[in-house]
C-alpha positions in Angstrom: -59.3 35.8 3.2 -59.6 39.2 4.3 -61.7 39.4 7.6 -62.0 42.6 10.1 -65.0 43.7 12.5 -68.3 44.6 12.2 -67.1 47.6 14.3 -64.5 48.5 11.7 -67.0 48.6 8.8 -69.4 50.2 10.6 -65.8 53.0 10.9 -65.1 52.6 7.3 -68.9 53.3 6.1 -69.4 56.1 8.0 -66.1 57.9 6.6 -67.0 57.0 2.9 -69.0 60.0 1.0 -71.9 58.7 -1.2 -68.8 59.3 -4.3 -67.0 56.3 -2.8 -69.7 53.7 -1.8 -68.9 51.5 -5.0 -67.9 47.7 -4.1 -64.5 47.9 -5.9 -63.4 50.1 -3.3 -60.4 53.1 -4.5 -57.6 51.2 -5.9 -57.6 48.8 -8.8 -57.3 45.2 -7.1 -55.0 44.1 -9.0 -52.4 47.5 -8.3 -49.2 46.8 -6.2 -50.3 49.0 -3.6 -53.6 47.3 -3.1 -52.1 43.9 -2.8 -49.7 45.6 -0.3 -52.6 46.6 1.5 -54.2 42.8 1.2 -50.5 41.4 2.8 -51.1 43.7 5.7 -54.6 43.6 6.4 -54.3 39.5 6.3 -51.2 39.7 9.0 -53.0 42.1 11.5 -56.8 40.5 10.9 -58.1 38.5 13.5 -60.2 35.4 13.2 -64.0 36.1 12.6 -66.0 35.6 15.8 -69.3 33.5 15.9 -71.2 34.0 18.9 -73.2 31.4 19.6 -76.4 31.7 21.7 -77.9 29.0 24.5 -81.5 29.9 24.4 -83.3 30.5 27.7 -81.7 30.4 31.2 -82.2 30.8 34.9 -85.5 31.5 35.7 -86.6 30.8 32.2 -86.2 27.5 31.5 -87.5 27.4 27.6 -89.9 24.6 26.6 -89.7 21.2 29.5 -90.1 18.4 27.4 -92.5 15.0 27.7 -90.4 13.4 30.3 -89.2 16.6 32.0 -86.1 17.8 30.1 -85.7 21.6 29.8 -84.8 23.7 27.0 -82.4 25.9 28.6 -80.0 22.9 29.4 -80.5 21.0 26.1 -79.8 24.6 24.4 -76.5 24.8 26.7 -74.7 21.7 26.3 -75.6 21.5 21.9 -74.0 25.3 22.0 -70.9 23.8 24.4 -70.5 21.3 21.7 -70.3 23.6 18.9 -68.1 25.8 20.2 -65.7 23.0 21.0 -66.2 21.6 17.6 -65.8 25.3 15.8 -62.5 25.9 18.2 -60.9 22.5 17.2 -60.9 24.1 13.4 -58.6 26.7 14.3 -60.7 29.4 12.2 -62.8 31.0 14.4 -62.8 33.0 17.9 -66.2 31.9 19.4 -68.2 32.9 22.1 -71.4 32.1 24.3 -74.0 34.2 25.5 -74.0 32.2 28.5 -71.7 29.6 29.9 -73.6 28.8 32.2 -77.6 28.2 33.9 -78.7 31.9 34.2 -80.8 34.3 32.6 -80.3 36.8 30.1 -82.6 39.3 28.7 -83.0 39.2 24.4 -81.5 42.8 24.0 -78.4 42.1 26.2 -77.7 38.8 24.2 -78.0 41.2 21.2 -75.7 43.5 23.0 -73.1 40.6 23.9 -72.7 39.9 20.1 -72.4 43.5 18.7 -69.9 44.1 21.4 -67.7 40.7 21.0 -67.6 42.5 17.3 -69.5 39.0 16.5 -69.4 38.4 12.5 -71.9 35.4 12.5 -74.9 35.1 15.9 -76.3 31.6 15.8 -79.0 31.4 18.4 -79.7 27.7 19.6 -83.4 26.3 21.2 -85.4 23.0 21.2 -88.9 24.6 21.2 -92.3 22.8 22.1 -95.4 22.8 19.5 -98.4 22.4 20.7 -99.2 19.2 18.1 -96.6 16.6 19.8 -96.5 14.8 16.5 -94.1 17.7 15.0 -90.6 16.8 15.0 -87.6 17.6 13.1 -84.7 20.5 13.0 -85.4 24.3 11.2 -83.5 27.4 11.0 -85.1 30.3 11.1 -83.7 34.6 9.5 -85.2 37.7 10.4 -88.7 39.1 8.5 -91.5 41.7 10.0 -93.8 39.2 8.5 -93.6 35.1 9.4 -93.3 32.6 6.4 -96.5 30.4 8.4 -98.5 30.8 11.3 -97.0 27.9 13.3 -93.8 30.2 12.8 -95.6 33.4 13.9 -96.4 31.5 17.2 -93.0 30.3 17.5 -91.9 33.4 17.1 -94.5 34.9 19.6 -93.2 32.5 22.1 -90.2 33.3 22.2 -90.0 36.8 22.5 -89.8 39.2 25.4 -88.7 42.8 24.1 -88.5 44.8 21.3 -85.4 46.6 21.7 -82.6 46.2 19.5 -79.4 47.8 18.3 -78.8 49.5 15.2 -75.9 51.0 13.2 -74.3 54.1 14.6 -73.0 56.8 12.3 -71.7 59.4 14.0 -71.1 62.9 12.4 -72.7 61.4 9.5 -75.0 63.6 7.8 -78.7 62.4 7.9 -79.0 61.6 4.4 -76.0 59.3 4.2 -76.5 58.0 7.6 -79.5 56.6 5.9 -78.6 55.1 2.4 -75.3 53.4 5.3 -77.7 51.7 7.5 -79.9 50.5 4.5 -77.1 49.1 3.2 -75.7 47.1 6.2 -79.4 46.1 6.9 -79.4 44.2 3.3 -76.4 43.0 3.5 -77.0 41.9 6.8 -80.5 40.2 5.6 -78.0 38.3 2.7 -75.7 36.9 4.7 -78.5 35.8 7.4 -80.6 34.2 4.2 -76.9 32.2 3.2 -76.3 30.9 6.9 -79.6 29.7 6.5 -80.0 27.6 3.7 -76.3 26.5 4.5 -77.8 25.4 7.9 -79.9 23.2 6.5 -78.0 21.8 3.5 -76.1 20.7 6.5 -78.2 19.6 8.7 -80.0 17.9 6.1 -77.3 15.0 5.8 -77.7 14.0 9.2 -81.1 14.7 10.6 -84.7 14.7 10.1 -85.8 18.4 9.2 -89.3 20.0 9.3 -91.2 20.7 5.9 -89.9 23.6 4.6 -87.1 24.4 7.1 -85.9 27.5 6.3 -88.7 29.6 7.6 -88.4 33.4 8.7 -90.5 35.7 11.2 -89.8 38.6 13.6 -87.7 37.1 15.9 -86.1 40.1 17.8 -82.7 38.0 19.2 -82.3 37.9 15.5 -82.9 42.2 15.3 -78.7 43.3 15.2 -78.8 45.0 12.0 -75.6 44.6 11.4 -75.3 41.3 12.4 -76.0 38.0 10.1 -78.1 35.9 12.6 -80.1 33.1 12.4 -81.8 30.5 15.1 -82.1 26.9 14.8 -84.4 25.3 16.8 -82.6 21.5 17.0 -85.6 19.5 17.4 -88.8 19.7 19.8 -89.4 19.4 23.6 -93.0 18.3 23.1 -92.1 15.3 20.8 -91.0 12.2 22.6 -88.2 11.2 19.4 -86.8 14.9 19.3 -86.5 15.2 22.9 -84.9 11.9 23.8 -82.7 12.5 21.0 -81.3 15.9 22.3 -81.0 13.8 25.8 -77.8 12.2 24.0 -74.5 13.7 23.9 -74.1 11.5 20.8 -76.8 13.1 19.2 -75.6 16.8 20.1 -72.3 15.9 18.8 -73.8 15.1 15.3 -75.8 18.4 15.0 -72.5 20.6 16.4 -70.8 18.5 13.3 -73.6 19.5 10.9 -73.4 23.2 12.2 -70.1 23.4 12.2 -69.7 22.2 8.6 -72.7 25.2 7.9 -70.1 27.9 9.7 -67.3 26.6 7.3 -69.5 26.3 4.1 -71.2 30.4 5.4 -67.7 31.9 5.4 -66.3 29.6 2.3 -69.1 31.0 0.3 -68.8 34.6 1.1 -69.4 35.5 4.7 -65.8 37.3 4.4 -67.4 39.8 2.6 -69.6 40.6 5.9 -66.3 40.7 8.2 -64.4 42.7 5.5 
C-alpha cells in the first residue's frame, strides 16, 4: 500500500499538464522501473495520519445533557479512546485537535488537519435535539444542501464561521488550477461519502443508529477540500439512554472499536488512493 500526503499530491497535481492527468499515471504498472519506484515509495512513505476532532471546548461546552453532562468532555474522552485504539494497530499516525478542555475556532481545527498533512478528519460530538425522544449514532459528509431539516438545524448549530481552506496551486495557470481543484474536491467528496457508509456499517453492529444515518449538510469543520471528513455525532445529550450511555467508559470503548474497525475498512477499501 502506497500512501504519501495530501501536501504531496497537492505537489504532484500542480506539476502535471492537462496531457498527464490520466489515472494510470506515465509508466506501465507493470514495467520494472515502475515497480522500482513502488519498492521506494513503500520504504520512505509514512503512515497515513487521521486527525481526529473533540468537538467543542473551553468556553464552549457543546450540548449539556439531562443530568448535566457536557458535550465537550464526552467528545474528548470517545476521541482519547480512538486514538488509543487506532495507535494500538500500528497503521496510523493520529492526532487530536485538542488534548485537552479549551477552545478552538472551526477554521483553525480545519487548519490543524491540512497542516498535520491529515489523510482522514473525523470530527466527534454528542449533539442535543430538541425532541428528547431522538436517540441513536449518525455520521454526517459535506453538501451545500442538508439531506432533512433536522440535519439543517444540526448543522446550523454547530457552526460558527465560514472560512475554510482550499487547494493551493501555485504557478499554475488559471485554467488548470481549475479542472486540479475540481478534481481533488470530488475526490475528496468520494472518499468522505466511503468513510461514511463505512462508519455506519460499523457502527451498526454495536449500536442503536438514527433512521437513515448517513445524512449530509453544510457543515463547515467538514469544508477542507482536500481533505475526506466526516462527523459523527455518537449519540444525544438531550436523551436520557444516549447520554448515560456516553457517561461509561465501557460504552466509549465499544464505539472507538466500531470506529476503529471503519478507519481499517476506509483505507482497506481504497482510502490509499486519497494519500497516494
Amino acid at each position: 500500500m502506497i500512501h504519501r500526503t495530501n501536501l504531496g499530491r497537492r505537489a504532484a497535481l500542480a506539476g502535471l499538464s492537462l496531457t498527464f492527468l490520466l489515472p494510470s499515471g506515465l509508466l506501465p504498472t507493470g514495467s520494472p522501473q515502475a515497480a522500482g519506484r513502488r519498492r521506494t515509495r513503500e520504504k520512505a512513505a509514512p503512515l497515513p495520519m487521521v486527525v481526529l476532532d473533540p468537538g467543542h471546548g473551553g468556553k464552549d461546552p457543546g450540548a449539556i445533557g439531562i443530568s448535566g453532562t457536557y458535550e465537550k468532555h464526552v467528545a474528548l474522552a470517545a476521541a482519547q479512546e480512538l486514538r488509543r485504539q487506532l495507535l494500538a494497530t500500528r497503521r496510523y499516525r493520529v492526532e487530536l485537535t485538542r488534548g485537552r478542555d479549551v477552545f478552538i475556532a472551526l477554521e483553525r481545527r480545519v487548519a490543524i488537519a491540512r497542516r498535520r498533512g491529515a489523510a482522514l478528519f473525523v470530527s466527534m460530538h454528542a449533539d442535543a435535539m430538541p425532541d428528547p425522544g431522538v436517540r441513536g449514532a449518525s455520521v454526517y459528509t459535506l453538501n451545500e444542501t442538508a439531506s432533512d431539516g433536522q440535519t439543517a438545524a444540526l448543522a446550523q448549530r454547530e457552526n460558527a464561521s465560514d472560512r475554510f481552506g482550499t487547494p493551493n496551486f501555485q504557478d499554475t495557470p488559471p485554467e488548470v488550477a481549475r479542472i486540479l481543484v475540481s478534481l481533488v474536491r470530488q475526490e475528496t467528496r468520494t472518499g468522505s461519502a466511503r468513510m461514511a457508509n463505512s462508519v455506519v456499517a460499523s457502527l451498526g453492529r454495536e449500536v442503536k443508529l438514527l433512521p437513515n444515518p448517513a445524512r449530509h449538510a453544510s457543515f463547515m469543520v467538514l469544508k477542507a477540500a482536500d481533505i475526506p471528513s466526516v462527523l459523527v455525532e455518537l449519540g444525544f445529550m438531550s436523551n436520557r439512554a444516549d447520554e448515560a450511555d456516553l457517561r461509561r467508559p465501557a460504552h466509549r470503548s465499544k464505539l472507538a472499536r466500531a470506529m476503529a474497525r471503519a478507519v481499517d475498512a476506509y483505507f482497506a477499501a481504497g482510502g490509499e488512493r486519497l494519500t497516494g
